[in-house]
N, C-alpha and C positions, 0 to 999 in steps of 0.2 A: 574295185571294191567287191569285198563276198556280196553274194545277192541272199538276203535275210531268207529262213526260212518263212512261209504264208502264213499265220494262224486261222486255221477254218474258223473260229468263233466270229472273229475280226474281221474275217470275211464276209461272211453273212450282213453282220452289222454295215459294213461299207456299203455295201448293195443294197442296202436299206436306205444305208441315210442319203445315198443319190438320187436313187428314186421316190422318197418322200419329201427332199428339198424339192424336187421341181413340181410334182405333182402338189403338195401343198401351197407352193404358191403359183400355181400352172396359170391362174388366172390374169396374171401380170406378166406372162410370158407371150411375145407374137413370133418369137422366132423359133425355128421348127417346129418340129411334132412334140405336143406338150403328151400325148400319148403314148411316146416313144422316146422317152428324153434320152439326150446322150449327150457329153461335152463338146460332140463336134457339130452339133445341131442345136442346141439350145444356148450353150453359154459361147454366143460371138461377139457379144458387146457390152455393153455399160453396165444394160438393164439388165444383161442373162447374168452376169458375174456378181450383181449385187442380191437378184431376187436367190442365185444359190448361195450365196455369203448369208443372209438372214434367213433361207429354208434351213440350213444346214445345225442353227444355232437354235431357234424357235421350234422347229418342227421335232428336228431329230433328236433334241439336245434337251427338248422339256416337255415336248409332249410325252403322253402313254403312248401312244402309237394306234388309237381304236383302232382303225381298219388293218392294223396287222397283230394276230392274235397273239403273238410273243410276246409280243409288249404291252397288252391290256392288264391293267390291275384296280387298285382301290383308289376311287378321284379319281381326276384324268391329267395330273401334270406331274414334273419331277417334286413340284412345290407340294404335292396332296401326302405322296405316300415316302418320299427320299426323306423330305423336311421331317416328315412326319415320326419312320423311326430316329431320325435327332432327339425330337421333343418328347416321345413316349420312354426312352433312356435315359432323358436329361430328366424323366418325373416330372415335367410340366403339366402332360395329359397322361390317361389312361385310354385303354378302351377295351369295349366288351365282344366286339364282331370279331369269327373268327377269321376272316380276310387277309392273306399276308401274314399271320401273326401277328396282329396287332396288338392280339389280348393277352401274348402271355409272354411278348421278346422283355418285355420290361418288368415283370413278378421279378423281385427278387429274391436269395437263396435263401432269406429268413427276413421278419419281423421281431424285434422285442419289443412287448408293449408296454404302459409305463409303471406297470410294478413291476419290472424287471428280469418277471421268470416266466412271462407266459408268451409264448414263441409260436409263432405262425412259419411254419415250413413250406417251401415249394416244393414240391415232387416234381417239378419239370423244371432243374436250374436252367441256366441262359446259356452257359455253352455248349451240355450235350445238346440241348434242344439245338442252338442253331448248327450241329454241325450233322445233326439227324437228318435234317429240313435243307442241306447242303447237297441234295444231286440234282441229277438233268430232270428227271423223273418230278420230282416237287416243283424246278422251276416250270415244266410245261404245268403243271397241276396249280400254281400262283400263289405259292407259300415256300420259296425260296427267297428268305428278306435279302440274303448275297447276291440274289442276281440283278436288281432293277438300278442300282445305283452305278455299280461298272458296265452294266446297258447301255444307260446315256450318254457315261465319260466317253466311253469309248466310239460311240458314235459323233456325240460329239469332235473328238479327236480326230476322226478318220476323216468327217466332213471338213472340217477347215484344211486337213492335207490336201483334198481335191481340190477347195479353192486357192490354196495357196500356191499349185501344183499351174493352172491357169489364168493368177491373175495379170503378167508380164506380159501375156500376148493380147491381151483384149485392147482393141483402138477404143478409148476415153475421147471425150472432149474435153475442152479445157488441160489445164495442168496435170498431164498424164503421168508424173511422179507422183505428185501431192495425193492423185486421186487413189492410184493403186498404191500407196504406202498407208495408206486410211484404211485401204483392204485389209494388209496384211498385217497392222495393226492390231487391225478386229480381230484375227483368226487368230494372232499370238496371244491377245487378251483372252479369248476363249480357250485357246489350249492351256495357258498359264491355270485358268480356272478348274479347265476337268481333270487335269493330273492333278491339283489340289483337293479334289474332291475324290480321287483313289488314292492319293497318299494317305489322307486324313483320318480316312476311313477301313483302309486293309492292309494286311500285313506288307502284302507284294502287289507288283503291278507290273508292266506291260509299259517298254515305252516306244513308241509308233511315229514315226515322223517322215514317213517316205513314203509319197506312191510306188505302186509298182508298176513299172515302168511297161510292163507286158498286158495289164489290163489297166484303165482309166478309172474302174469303177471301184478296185478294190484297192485297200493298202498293204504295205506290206507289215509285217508283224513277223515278231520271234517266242520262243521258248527260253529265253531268258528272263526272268522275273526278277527282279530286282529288290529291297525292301523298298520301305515305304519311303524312308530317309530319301533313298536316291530319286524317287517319286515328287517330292516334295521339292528337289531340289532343280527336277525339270520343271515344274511349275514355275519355281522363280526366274529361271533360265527366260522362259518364254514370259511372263511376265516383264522382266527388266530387257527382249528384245521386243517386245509393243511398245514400254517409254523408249528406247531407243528410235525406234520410226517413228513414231510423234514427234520427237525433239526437229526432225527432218523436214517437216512439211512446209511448204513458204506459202502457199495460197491456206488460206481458213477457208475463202469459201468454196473453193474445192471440195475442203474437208468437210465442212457442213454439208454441202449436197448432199455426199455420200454415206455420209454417218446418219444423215434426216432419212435416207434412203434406207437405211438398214437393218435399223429401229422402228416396230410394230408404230404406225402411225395412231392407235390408239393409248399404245403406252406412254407416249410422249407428251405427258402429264404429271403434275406434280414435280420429284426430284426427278423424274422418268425422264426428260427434255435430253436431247444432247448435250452431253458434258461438250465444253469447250477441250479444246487438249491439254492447257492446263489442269484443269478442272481432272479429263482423263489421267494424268500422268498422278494425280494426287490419289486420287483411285487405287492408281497400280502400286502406292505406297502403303496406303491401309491393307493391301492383300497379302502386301509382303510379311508387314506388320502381325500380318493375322497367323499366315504362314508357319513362323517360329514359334507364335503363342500358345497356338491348341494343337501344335503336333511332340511337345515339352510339356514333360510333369511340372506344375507347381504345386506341391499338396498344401492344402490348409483343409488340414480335417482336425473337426471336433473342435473348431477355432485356434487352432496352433498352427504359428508359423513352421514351426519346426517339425510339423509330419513327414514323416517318411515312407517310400512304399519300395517296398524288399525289392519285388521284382514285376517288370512290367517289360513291355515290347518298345521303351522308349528311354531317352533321358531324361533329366533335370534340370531346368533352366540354370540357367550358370549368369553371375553378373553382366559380363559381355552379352548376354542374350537378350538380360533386361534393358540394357544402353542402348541395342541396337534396336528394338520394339521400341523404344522409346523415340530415338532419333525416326525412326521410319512413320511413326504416327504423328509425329510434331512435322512432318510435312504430308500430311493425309488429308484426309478429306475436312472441310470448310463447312458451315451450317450451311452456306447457302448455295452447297456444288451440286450439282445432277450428278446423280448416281445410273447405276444399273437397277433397274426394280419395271415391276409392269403390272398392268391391271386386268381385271376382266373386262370381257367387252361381250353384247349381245347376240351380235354375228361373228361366226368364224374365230376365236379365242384360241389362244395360247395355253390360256385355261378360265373355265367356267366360274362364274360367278359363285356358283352354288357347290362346286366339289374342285374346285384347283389348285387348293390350298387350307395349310392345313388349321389355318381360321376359319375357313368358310364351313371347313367339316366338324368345329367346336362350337360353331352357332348355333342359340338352340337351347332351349332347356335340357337339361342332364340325361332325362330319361329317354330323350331321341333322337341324339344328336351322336355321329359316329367314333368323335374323339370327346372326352371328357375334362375339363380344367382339374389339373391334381391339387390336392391339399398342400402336397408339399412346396407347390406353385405358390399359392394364395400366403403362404405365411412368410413372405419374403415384405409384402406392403404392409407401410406405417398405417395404423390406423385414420389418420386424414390424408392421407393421401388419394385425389380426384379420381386418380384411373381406376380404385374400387368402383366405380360408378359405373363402370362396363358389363359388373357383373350382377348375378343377382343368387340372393340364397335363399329364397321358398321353397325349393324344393329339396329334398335331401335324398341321393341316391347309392345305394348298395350293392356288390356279388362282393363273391367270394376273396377276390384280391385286392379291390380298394374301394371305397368310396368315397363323397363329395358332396358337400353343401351347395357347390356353387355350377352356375349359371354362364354362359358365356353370351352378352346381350345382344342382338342385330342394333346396331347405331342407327343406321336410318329409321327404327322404332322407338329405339329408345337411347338417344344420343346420351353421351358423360356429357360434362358444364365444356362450355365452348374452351378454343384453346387447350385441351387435353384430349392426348392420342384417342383413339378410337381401335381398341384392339378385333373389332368386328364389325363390317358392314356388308349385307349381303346387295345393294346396290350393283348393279354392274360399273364398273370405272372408280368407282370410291376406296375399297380398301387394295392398300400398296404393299404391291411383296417386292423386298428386300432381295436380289437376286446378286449382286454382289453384295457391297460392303456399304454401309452409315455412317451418318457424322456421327451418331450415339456409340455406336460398337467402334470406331477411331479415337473419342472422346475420355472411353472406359479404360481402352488401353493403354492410354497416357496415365490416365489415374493409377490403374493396378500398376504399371510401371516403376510413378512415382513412388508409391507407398511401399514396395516391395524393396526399392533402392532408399529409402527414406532413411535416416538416423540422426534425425533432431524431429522437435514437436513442429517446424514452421516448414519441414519438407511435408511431412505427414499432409497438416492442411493443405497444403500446395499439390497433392494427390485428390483431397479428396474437393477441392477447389470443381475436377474437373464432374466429379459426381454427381455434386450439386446444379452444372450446367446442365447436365443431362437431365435433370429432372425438372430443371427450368425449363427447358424445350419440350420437352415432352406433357406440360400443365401438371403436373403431378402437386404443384402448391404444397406442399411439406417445406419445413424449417431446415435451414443450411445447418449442415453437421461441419462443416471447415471453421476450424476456431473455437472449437467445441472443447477440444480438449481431450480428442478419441487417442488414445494407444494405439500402434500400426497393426494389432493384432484385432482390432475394436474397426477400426478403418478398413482392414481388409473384410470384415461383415459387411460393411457398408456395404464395399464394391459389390462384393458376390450379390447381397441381394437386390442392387442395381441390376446387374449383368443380367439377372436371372429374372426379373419384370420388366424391361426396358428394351431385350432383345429377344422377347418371346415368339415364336412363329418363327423364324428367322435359320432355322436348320443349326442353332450353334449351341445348344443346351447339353447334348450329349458331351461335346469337346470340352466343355468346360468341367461338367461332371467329373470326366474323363483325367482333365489336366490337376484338376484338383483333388483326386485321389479316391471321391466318392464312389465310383464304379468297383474299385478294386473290393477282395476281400480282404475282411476286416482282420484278419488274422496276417495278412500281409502288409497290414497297416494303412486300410482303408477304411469304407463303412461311411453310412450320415448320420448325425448326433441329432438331437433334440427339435424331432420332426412330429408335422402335426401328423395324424395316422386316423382316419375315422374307421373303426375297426367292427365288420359285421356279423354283431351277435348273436343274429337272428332278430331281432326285434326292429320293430317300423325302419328307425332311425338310427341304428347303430349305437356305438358308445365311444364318442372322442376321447382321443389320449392326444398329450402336447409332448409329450419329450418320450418320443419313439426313437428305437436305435435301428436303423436299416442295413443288412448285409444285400447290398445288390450282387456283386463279384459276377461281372458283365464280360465280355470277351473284349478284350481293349483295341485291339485291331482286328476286324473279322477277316475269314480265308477267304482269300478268292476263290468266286462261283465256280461250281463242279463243272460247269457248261465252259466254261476256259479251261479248267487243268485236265481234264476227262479229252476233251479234242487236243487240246494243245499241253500234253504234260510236260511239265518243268525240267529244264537241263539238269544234269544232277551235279553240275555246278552254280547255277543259279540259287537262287532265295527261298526257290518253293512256293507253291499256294497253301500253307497250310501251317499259321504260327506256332512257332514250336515253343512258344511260354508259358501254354495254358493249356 
């Protein structure tokens, strides 16, 4: 076999994520120098193969990285600042700190407001901006939003190749198949995960699956870049080889050991609990499910099924796409399965109660709190509906790009009526980030499924059957729209503005934007129709408008960071880092 050429960037990263898997959890380590780690000194046994199997995932994979200055940014998890531009592209928050860009990746290219000529311009659209803010130079300076996301994956990725790279030789107790096929599980699970999360997200990617056989600490890596497609398609690769090694196991409690072992002992709470492998394998269904959904256009803009968008770095869902989302979510997750998700804790966290996440950083009254609840958010809830309860509007806050009535409450102060989510609680261990996939986000996409594939009134309801579940689990107490007598164009309202309160925080706001054609410009046949917009006139409080027309025209897959294609530049037969559609 050719021996791959090395990527210095992916270098770097490996030699990170070894050394902050063991020093991160050094304290559970008695075999060798936790000062000194190395795989031929620390990872001899059970304990050294599991404590770097969960360093590798937790430390490397979601933290910032404090103590190594590359990787410091805004909050301290992947959950603070990755989720975070999700949700400020999806228009759920705003924000006004200039950190990252947080305050201006999301203005978009124009406002009209509702008498229909008076136009709010950005002078800094979204793509020269992010491709200005695209060098090595800005990411050391921490306002390169391309660099933090392919950070992670990619260490992510490089660390489970180490663990995968040593778990056959480690002497187990007990059932030494069952135990290391639970290893290698986890590490296809997680790899399935981060190349979902460079697909999803960039044009091109990087795909890494080999130590290099001449150094333990780094992996190997090419200048081949591949699109996002083929990105996407190793995730499910890796993905569907974790259900395959789960289908394998004969001891459970093997498996439990290890999986109890692997999983932050504090997240192991709520749906946080180990999934049983059932339970896992239903998981790797919703991801799959999730996979095809938001890396495919489906437009419904301006409430039309029939939107169309000219041109984009993707395609368009096709029948076959919606049977197979369908089929893969009617075996997905179960209300009552463990999930992947994790919580804050007092000592030692994954991530901080107070900045981990990108609720914790919308807690707070408007005026000082780092992310802000968007209007366009808020006008998705029925007026009785409970989870208003979360929020509060005394205060009304203004600049120049957006403002907001609303509040985002701390639960532990001021809980919504029992039985209805809690979209904020600054507690430590109380509020649950979403780190894979939900019964609710598996639940939706059975519904958008159905209604999309629908063509009678008793499919329709059978779509939105599943919406109304969602909103039963989550207390929201609103009247069932199934049997209403919605239209599928009336019913795919429904869904979105489900989608769009129901999976808030949750990193998945932009992709829906995204699939739904809102991002695009409107001339391409995007744009958002008939939005709330509180618009700042200079005066105290602004002056609300309800049926705003929004040109975002967002970059649909961003280039891969300058810090990869600058060291490691592209074949010039590969993909390239740098979308050639916009």
């Amino acid at each position: 076999m050719k021996k791959m050429k090395t990527n210095n960037f992916i270098r770097v990263i490996s030699f990170t994520v070894f050394a902050l898997a063991i020093f991160g959890c050094k304290d559970q380590l008695n075999v060798g120098n936790p000062n000194a780690p190395s795989l031929a000194t620390n990872v001899v046994n059970e304990r050294g193969i599991t404590t770097l199997a969960k360093g590798v995932v937790y430390t490397n994979g979601f933290q910032n990285g404090e103590n190594v200055v590359a990787f410091g940014w805004l909050g301290d998890s992947y959950f603070s600042l990755n989720y975070g531009y999700s949700e400020l592209l999806g228009d759920v928050i705003g924000a006004d700190a200039a950190n990252e860009l947080i305050s201006v990746i999301n203005v978009p290219d124009y406002v009209i407001l509702d008498d229909g000529t008076s136009k709010i311009v950005n002078t800094s659209p979204n793509i020269p901006l992010m491709r200005a803010y695209n060098t090595r130079a800005q990411s050391g300076a921490g306002y390169n939003p391309t660099y933090f996301q392919w950070l992670n994956a990619y260490a992510l990725i490089n660390g489970c190749n180490i663990v995968l790279g040593q778990t056959d030789g480690i002497p187990y107790t007990g059932d030494k198949v069952s135990k290391a096929s639970t290893i290698k599980a986890w590490c296809y699970w997680w790899k399935g995960w981060a190349y979902a999360a460079v697909g999803s997200l960039y044009y091109s990617g990087l795909l890494i699956d080999e130590v290099d056989p001449t150094n333990e600490n780094f992996s190997a890596g090419n200048n081949n870049y591949v699109p996002h497609d083929v990105v996407i398609a190793a995730s499910d690769k890796f993905y569907t080889k974790a259900d395959s090694v789960l289908n394998t196991i004969t001891s459970s409690a093997d498996y439990s050991e290890v999986l109890t072992n692997l999983i932050p002992a504090y997240f192991q709470t709520g749906h946080g609990n180990p999934p049983t492998i059932t339970e896992w394998r239903r998981n790797i269904k919703t991801m799959l499910a999730r996979n095809i959904l938001v890396n495919k256009l489906s437009p419904f803009v301006n409430g039309s099924l029939n939107a169309t968008i000219t041109k984009s770095s993707t395609t368009t869902m096709t029948t076959a796409d919606w049977n197979n989302v369908l089929t893969l979510a009617q075996a997905g997750i179960q209300s009552s399965d463990n999930v992947f998700s994790g919580v804050s804790a007092d000592k030692n966290p994954v991530f901080s109660t107070s900045g981990g996440t990108v609720s914790a950083m919308t807690v707070g009254t408007n005026d000082g709190t780092t992310f802000k609840i968007s209007e366009r958010f808020m006008q998705n809830f029925k007026a009785a509906d409970k989870r208003l309860k979360n929020f509060d509007n005394s205060l009304v806050y203004s600049n120049a790009n957006f403002g907001t009535r609303w509040s985002l409450n701390d639960a532990s102060a001021t809980p919504p009526p029992s039985g209805t989510i809690a979209y904020g609680n600054l507690t430590a261990g109380a509020y649950e980030c979403f780190i894979g996939s939900s019964y609710e986000e598996n639940q939706l996409m059975i519904a958008e499924a159905k209604i999309r594939l629908a063509s009678n009134q008793a499919q329709i309801d059978d779509g939105l059957s599943y919406v109304d579940a969602v909103r039963a689990y989550q207390g929201a107490g609103v009247p069932a729209v199934s049997g209403t007598g919605l239209t599928q164009a009336q019913a795919m309202t429904e869904l979105v503005k489900e989608r769009r309160v129901a999976l808030v925080f949750r990193g998945l706001s932009y992709y829906d934007s995204r699939r739904w054609g809102w991002t695009y410009d409107i001339s391409n046949g995007g744009g958002s129709y008939g939005n709330t917009f509180l618009y700042n006139d200079g005066s105290a409080n602004g002056v609300l408008n309800t049926n705003v027309t929004i040109n975002y025209n967002f970059l649909d897959y961003w280039d891969v960071p300058a810090d990869e294609t600058v060291l490691n530049p592209p074949a010039t037969s590969s993909a390239g880092g740098k979308n050639p559609n916009f």
